[in-house]
N, C-alpha and C positions, 0 to 999 in steps of 0.2 A: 366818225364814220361807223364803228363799231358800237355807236350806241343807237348810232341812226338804226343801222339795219336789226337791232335787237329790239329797240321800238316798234318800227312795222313790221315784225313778226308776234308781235303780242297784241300789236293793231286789227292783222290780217283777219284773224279770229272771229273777234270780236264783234268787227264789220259782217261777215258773213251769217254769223247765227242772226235767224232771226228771231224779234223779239218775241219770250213768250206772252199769251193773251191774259188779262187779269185775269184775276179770281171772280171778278166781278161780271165778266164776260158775258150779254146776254140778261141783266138783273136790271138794265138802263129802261128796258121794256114794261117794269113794274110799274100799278099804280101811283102806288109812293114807294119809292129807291128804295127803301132803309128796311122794309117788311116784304118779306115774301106774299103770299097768297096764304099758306100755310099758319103764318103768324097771325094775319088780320082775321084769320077763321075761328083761332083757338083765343084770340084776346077778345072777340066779338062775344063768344060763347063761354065766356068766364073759366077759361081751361086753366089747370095750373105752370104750363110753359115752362117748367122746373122749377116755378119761384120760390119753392118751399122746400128746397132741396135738404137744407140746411138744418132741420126742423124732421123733415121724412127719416135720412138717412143717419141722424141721431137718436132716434126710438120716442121719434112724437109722430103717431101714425096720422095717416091725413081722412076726414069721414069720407070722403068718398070710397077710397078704396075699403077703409072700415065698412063701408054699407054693401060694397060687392063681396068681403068674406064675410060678414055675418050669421050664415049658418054657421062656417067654420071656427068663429071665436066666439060661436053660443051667447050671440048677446041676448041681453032680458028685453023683452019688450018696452021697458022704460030705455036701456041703453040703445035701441034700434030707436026709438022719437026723438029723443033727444039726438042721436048721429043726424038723420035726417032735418030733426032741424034747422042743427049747425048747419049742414051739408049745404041747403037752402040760403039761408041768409050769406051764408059766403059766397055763393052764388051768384045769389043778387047784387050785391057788392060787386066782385068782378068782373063782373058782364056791364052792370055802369061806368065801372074806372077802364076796362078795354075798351068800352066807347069811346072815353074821353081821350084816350092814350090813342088811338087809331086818327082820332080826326084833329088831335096834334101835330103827330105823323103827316098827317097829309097837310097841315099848312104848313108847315117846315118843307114839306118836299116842294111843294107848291111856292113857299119863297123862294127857293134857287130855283125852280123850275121857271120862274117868272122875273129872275134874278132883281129882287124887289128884298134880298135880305140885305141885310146891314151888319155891320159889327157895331152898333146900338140896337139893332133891332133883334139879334141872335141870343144874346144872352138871355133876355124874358125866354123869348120859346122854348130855349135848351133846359130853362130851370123848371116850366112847368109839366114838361117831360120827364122830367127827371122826378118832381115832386107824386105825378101821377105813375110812374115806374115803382116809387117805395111805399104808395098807398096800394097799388094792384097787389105788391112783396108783401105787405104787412097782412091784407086779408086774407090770402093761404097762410103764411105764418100764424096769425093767430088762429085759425079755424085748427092747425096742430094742437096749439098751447092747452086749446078749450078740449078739444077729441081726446085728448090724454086725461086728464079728468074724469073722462066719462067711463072710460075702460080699467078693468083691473090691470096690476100689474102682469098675471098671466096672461091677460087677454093680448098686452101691448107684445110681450114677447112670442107669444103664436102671432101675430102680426107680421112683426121680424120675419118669423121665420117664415111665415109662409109669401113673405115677398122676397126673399130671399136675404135677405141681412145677419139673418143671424150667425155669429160664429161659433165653433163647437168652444162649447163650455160655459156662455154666456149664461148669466142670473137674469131673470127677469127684470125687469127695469123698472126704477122706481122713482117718479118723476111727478112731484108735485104730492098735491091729496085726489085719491081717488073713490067716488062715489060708485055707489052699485045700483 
């Protein structure tokens, strides 16, 4: 009896909250479920979506932002072609691989949406998702490896700093061989 009544008091509870709404609440309404609006705009437009994080926030600066301080890290006319460049071709790059990565997304959404996926039919799609996710990662990443290069090492560390990375007492960085 004293377990009973100790049960439906931890019952009573429980019953009456109600359940909160997902996180997802509201996201059912998307083109494809899995991307916002926001993400199909910035993968469409070859944007870097943080894929380069790893790369940026190590002291490999990325040319885009290189070409927006440019006064500031007094690049030479040859280091301003060459950012642009780079800036360019990686561009091109992600703006093709976000294509292919968006209308991925949408047949993946499009199979449950039309519940026409399979557990044979999931794994291809999941993998070429996945394969077009580390080719989208790799062309910001490299467009860093390459942008370091092109920069002196004081250049990369006013870079730092003026994105704000740099911490008090840091050396310039010296990462790779650097052309001038």
């Amino acid at each position: 009896m004293i377990l009973a009544v100790c049960a439906s008091a931890l019952v009573a509870p429980l019953q009456a909250a109600a359940p909160a709404p997902s996180s997802y609440a509201g996201q059912q309404t998307r083109d494809i479920k899995s991307l916002s609006a926001e993400d199909v705009s910035s993968m469409l437009a070859g944007k870097g979506m943080g894929y380069a994080k790893a790369a940026e926030l190590n002291g490999y600066p990325g040319p885009a932002h290189v070409l927006e301080l440019s006064s500031q890290l007094e690049l030479s006319t040859a280091q301003q072609e060459a950012s642009a460049a780079l800036f360019a071709s990686m561009q091109a790059k992600a703006v093709a691989l976000g294509r292919e990565l968006v209308a991925e997304e949408r047949r993946l959404d499009e199979a449950f949406a039309q519940r026409t996926v399979s557990q044979q039919s999931l794994p291809p799609m999941l993998t070429r998702i996945g394969e077009l996710q580390a080719q989208l990662r790799a062309a910001h990443l490299d467009a860093h490896l390459q942008q370091v290069r092109i920069l002196t090492p004081r250049q990369v560390a006013e870079y730092n700093r003026l994105r704000g990375y740099a911490v008090a007492g840091d050396a310039p960085a010296a990462h790779g061989t650097h052309h001038h």
